[in-house]
N, C-alpha and C positions, 0 to 999 in steps of 0.2 A: 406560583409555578407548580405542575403537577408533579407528584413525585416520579422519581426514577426506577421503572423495573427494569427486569434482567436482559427483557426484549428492546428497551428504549433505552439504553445504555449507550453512549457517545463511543463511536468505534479512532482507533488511528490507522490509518490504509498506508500498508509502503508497497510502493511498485517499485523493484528494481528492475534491471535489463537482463538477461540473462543471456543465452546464446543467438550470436549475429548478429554482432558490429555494431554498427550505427544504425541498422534496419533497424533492431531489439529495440535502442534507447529513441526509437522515432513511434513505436505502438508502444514505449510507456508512455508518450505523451498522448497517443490514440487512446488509451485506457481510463489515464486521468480525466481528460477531457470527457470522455461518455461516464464515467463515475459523477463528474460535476454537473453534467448538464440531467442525469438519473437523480442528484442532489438539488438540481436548484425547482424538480420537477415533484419529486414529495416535500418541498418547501424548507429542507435541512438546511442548516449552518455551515459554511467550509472554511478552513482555518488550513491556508499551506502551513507546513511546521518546518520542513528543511526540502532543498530541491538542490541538486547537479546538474545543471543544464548543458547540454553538446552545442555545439559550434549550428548544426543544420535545424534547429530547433527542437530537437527530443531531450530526452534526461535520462541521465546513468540511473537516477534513482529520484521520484519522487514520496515525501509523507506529508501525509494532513491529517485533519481531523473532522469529521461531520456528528453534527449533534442536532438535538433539537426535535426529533420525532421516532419512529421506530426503526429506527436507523439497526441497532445489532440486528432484529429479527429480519432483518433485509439481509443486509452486508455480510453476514455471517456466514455466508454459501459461496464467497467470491475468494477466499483463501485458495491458493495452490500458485499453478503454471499454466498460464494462458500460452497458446500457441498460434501462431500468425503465416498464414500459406499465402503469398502475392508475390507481386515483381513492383522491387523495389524503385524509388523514385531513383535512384541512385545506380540502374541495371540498366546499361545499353545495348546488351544483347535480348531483352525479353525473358531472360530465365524466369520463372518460379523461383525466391528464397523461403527458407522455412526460421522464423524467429523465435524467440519467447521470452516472456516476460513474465516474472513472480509476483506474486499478491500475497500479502498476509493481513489481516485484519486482527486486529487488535484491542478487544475492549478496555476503554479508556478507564483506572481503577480508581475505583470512592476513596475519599481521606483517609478513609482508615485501613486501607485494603494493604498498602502500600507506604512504608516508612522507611526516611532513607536519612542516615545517619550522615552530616555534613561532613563529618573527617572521614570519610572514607569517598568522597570524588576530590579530582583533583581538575581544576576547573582552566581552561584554556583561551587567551582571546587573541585572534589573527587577524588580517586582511580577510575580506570577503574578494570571493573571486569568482568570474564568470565569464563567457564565450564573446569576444570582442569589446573587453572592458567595459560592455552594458552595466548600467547599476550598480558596477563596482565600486564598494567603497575603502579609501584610500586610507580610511581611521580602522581600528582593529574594533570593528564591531562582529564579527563569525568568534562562535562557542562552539568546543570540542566540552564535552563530559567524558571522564574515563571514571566508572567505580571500580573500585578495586579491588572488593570481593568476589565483583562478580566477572570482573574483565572488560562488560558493555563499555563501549564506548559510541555517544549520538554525537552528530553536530548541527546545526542552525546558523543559517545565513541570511534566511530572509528579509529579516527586518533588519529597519537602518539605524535601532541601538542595541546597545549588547543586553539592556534589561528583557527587552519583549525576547533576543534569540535565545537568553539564557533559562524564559521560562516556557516557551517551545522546547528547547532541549530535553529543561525537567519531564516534561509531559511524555516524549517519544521517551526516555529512560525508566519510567515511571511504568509505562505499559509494557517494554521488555523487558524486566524485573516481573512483575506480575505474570504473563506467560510462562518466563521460567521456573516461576514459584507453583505454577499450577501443574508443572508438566515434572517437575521434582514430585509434587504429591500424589499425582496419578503415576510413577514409578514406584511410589511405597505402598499405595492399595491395592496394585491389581500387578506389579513386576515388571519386569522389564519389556513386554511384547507389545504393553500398551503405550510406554514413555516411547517405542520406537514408532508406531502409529501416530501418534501426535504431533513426530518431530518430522515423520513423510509429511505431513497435511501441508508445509509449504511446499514439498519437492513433487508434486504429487499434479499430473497432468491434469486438468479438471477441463479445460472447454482446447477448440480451437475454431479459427477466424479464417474459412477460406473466401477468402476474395476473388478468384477467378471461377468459383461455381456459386457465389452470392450466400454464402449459406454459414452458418456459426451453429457449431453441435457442442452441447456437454458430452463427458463419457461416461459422467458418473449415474445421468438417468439415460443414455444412448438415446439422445432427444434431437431434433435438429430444426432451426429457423431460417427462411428464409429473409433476404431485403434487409444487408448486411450494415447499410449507409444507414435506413432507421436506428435499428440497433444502438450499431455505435455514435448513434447522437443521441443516446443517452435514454430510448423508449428500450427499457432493460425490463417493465413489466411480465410481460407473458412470460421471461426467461426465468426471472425470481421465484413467480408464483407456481413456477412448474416444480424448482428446485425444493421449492418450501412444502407443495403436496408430496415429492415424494421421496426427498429426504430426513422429512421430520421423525 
């Protein structure tokens, strides 16, 4: 196996919903979906790790993991607040709603990067539960992690024993420890304006998807594409490599 740099580094992607409704958590599944189908297309690995699924088929929040090729030196530009302009399935008047959904990317940390003391989680196992009792299981295989130093608290329900959700959990906790630890250290080298910079990069508008002019722009290179339906099935090329010339 070739070794691991800093550019092919195994990422964790969480898409949560942000503002508007059920439209929001219907483009985190329009997100996920073009992230997996941009993964199964440089040939990566995808590993769901926890998902909340809504009743009309979106999710409050999905995370995974993709591994297996230059995955960071990709992924790494899709951190912020994606923005979503359409009329929703769910709109009988025709309006325009305006949604969005948050991305954070998360490089997944080497063994040694990252040490977690076992007495300090306090480890939790429940019902799994989901949108019409689909795939619900009726034995307590869903894991909550709470550490205690640091407050995080993951959970995992995907899988149908508690061993694989408990070591998905590890994984998503494991990489938000590591963020935190990096964004504590660039608060003591350079002060506080930069720990605040770091901590906008999720809050931080980076693209939006309008759909009734076909067209998805970043704002970060004021860039814009048209043939929106490509795109979001997952031909994310030309978008990457524009991000990658001129935010490197």
């Amino acid at each position: 196996m070739a070794e691991e740099t800093p550019q092919s580094q195994a990422v964790i992607v969480e898409i949560r919903a942000g503002a508007g409704g059920e439209e929001a958590s219907l483009f985190v599944g329009d997100l996920f979906r073009m992230y997996s189908k941009y993964a199964e297309n440089q040939n990566w690995r995808q590993k769901i790790l926890s998902s909340h699924s809504t009743e009309l088929g979106g999710f409050k929040e999905i995370i995974f993991e993709l591994k297996d090729g230059d995955v960071f030196s990709k992924m790494k530009w899709e951190g912020g607040v994606h923005r979503v302009q359409r009329i929703p399935e769910t709109e009988k008047s025709g309006r325009i709603h305006t949604s969005t959904a948050s991305v954070a990317v998360l490089p997944k940390p080497k063994k040694a990067e990252i040490k977690i003391n076992p007495q300090n989680l306090k480890i939790d196992f429940y019902g799994a539960s989901g949108p019409g009792g689909q795939y619900v299981q009726k034995r307590h295989t869903a894991v909550r992690i709470t550490h205690w130093p640091s407050g995080v608290v993951v959970t995992s329900q995907t899988e149908r024993n508690q061993l694989q959700n408990k070591e998905n959990a590890m994984s998503i906790l494991e990489a938000k420890l590591l963020e935190k630890k990096e964004l504590e250290e660039s608060t003591k080298i350079s002060g506080k304006r930069k720990a605040q910079i770091g901590m906008a990069k999720r809050a931080e508008k980076i693209r939006t998807y309008n759909f009734p002019q076909d067209r998805i722009t970043d704002h970060r290179i004021k860039k814009s594409w048209h043939n929106i339906a490509e795109i979001m099935a997952g031909r994310l090329d030309k978008v990457i490599e524009a991000l990658g010339k001129n935010l490197s």
